[in-house]
Structure formats: C-alpha cells, structure tokens
C-alpha positions in Angstrom: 107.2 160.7 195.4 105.5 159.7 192.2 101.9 161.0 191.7 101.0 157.8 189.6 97.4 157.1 189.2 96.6 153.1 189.5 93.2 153.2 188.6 94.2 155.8 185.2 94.2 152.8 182.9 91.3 150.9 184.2 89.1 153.8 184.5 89.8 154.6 180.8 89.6 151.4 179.5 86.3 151.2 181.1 85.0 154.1 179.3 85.9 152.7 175.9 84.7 149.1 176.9 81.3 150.9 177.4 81.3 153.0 174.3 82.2 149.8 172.1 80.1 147.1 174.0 79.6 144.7 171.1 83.4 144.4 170.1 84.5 144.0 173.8 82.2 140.9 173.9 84.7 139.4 171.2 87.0 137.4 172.7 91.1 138.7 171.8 93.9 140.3 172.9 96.5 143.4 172.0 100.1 142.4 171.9 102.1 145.8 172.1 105.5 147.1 172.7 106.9 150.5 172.8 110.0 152.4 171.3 113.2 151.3 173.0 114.8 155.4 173.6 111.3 156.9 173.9 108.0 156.6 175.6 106.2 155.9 172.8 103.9 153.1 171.6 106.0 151.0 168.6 103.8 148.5 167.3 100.8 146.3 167.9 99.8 142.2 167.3 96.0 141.4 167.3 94.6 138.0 167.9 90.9 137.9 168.3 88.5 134.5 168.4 86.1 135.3 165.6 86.9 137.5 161.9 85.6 141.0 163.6 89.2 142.8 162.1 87.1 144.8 159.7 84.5 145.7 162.4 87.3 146.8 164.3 88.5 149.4 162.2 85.6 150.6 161.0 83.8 151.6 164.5 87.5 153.2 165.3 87.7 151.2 168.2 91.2 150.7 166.4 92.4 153.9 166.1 91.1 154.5 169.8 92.4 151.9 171.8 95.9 152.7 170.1 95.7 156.3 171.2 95.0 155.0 174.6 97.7 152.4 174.4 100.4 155.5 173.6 98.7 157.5 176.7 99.4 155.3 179.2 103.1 154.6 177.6 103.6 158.2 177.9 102.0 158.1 181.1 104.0 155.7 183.2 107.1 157.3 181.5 106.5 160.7 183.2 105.9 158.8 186.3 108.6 156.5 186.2 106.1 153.8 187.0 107.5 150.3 185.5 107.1 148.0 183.1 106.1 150.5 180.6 107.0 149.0 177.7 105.6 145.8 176.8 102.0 144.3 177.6 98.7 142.8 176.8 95.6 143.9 176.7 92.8 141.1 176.7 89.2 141.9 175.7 86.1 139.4 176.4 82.4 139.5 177.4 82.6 143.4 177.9 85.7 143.8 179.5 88.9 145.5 178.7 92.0 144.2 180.6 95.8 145.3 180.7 98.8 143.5 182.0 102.1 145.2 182.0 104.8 142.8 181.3 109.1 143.0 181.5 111.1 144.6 178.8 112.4 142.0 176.2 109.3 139.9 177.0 107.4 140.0 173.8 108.6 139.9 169.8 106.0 141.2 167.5 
C-alpha cells in the first residue's frame, strides 16, 4: 500500500501561489515532461497571456516552481503513483493548478 499524499502538490503549490501573488494573477500555463528512464523533470514550455517572462525570472518564481515540478516527479516515482511524467500546470487570478496527463501526450 502506497503512502502517497494527494494533497502534497496542492498544498505546495499553494504556498508558492501565496509567496508570488502578483505573478499567479498572470494568466499561463507550464507545459512539462520528464526523463523517459528516470524520475526526473526534462524540460519545460511556457505560455503566459501578458510579456511578464522577465518578471518571472527575476522574482525566482522560475527557478522555484521548477524545483517543485522535479519534487513531485520524484515524488510520484517513489510512490508509484501515475501519470508522472507529463502535465500542465495553469496559473491565473492567484491560483496554481496541476493536471497530470498520459505518457506520450505532450511534445515540447
């Protein structure tokens, strides 16, 4: 029996929501995928509504949502817990979202 946590993700992407309100209010989405042969996070696609890239990067939301994004990879490889490769996750008017999606479902 797996010890998998479903609230791990939200939970943590409700922390960062609240420690970057101002980007979460701009309206985008993470397109990311993981290595094939290990449980680690591959690459990323951003989209977003307005031109906040550089704003982005510079406030490190960036650097932590990718951390995250390679936690919960890692995560839901220890547990077994599937998909755990491929996803989405959508920001807008303060709100971090994740949806998990099937291996082979997304090209970056």
């Amino acid at each position: 029996m797996s010890n998998f946590d479903q609230n791990f993700e939200s939970t943590r992407l409700g922390m960062l929501a609240q420690q970057y309100p101002e980007i979460v209010k701009i309206k985008g989405k993470i397109i990311f995928n993981a290595e094939e042969d290990e449980d680690r996070l591959s690459g990323t696609s951003w989209r977003l509504e307005e031109d906040k890239f550089n704003q982005i990067t510079d406030s490190d939301f960036k650097l932590r949502i990718i951390e995250l994004l390679d936690n919960f990879i890692q995560y839901r490889g220890q547990h077994n817990e599937l998909p755990k490769k491929e996803g989405i996750i959508r920001f807008c008017d303060g709100l971090l979202d994740i949806e998990w999606l099937p291996d082979g479902s997304i090209k970056l």
